[in-house]
N, C-alpha and C positions, 0 to 999 in steps of 0.2 A: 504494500500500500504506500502512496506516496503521500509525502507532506504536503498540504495546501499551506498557500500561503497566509498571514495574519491578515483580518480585515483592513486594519491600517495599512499593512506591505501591499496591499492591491491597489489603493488608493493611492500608495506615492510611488508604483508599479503606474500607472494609469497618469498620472499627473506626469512624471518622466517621461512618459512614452510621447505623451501630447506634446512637451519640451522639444522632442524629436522632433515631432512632425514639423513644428512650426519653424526650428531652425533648417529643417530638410527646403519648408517654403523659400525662407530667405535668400540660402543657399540656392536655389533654382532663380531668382530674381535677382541676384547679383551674377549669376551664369549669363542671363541675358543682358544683363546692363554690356556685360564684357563682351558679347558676339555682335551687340549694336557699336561699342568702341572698335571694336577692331574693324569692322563694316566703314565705320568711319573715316577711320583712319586710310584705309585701300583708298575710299573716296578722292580723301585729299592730296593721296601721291597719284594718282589719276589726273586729278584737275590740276596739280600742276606739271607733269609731263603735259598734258594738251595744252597749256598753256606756253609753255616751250614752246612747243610747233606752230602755234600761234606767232609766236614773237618771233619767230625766227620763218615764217611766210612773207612774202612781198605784199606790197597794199596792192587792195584793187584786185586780187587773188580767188577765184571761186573756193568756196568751201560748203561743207552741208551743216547745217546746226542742228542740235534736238530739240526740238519744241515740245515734249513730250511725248510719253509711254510710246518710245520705240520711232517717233515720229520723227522726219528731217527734214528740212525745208533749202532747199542750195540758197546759197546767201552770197555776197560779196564783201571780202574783209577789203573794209576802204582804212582802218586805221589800226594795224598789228601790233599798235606799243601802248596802250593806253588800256585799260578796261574798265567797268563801270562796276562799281560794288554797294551794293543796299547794306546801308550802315540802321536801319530799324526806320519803323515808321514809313516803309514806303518812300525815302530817302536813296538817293545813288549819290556818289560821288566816281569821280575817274582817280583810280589807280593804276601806277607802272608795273610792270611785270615784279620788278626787283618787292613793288611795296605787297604786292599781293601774296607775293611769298615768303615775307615776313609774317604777313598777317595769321597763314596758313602754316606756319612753323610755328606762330605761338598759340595756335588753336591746338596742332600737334600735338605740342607740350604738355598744355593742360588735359588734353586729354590722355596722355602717357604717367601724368600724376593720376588721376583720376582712378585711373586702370590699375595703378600699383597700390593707392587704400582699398580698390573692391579687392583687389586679390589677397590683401592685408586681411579684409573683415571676413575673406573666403575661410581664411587657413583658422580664425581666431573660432569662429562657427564649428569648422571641421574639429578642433580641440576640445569643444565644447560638446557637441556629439560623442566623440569619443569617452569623456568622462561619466557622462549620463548613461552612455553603453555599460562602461563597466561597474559603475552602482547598482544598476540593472542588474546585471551580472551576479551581482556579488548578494544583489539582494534575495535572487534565485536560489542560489547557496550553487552558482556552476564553476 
C-alpha cells in the first residue's frame, strides 16, 4: 500500500505545481518576445543592405518598390542619397544614408540589450522551475 500524501502536502503539491504553470507561461512569452527580436533585427540588416544599393544606384534609375503584401510598383529613383524617415506623428524628415544607419545601429543596440535581460529573466524563470521541481520532488518522498 502506498502513502498518500498529507492534506496540507497536496495543497502546496497543487499550489507548486500552478507556480509551474505560470512560470512555464512567462517563459513561453518571453520565447516570443525573442523570435519577434530576432525577426527584427534580420529586418534591419535587410533594410540596410537595400539601402546600400540604393545609395550606391545612379538617379533617375528604374527600380521596383513594395507597396505592400508582396506588391511592386516600378518606380524611378530621381534622388539615391537622401531618404525620408517618419520620426512619429505622421512627421518625415530627409535623412542621409550615413544618418539612417546610425539610426538603425542604435535601434540594433537596444534591441540586442533588450534580448540579453529577456534571456537574463529566461535563465532566472528556468532556476526557478527547477527549484519548485525539486521540493516537489522531495515532497513526494522521490
Amino acid at each position: 500500500m502506498t502513502k498518500q500524501p498529507k492534506p496540507q502536502n497536496e495543497q502546496e503539491l497543487q499550489q507548486m505545481y500552478m507556480q509551474l504553470q505560470q512560470i512555464d507561461a512567462q517563459i513561453s512569452e518571453i520565447d516570443k518576445e525573442l523570435r519577434l527580436i530576432e525577426q527584427k533585427r534580420v529586418e534591419f540588416l535587410k533594410l540596410s543592405e537595400d539601402l546600400e544599393k540604393i545609395n550606391d544606384s545612379k538617379a533617375n534609375s528604374n527600380s521596383f518598390s513594395n507597396v505592400g503584401a508582396g506588391i511592386f510598383a516600378e518606380t524611378k529613383l530621381t534622388n539615391t542619397k537622401e531618404f525620408m524617415i517618419n520620426v512619429g506623428a505622421n512627421t518625415y524628415v530627409k535623412k542621409s544614408l550615413r544618418e539612417v544607419q546610425a539610426l538603425l545601429n542604435t535601434q540594433s543596440a537596444e534591441l540586442e540589450k533588450a534580448e540579453v535581460q529577456l534571456q537574463q529573466n529566461m535563465q532566472m524563470l528556468n532556476m526557478q522551475a527547477q527549484i519548485i521541481q525539486a521540493e516537489m520532488q522531495k515532497s513526494l518522498g522521490m
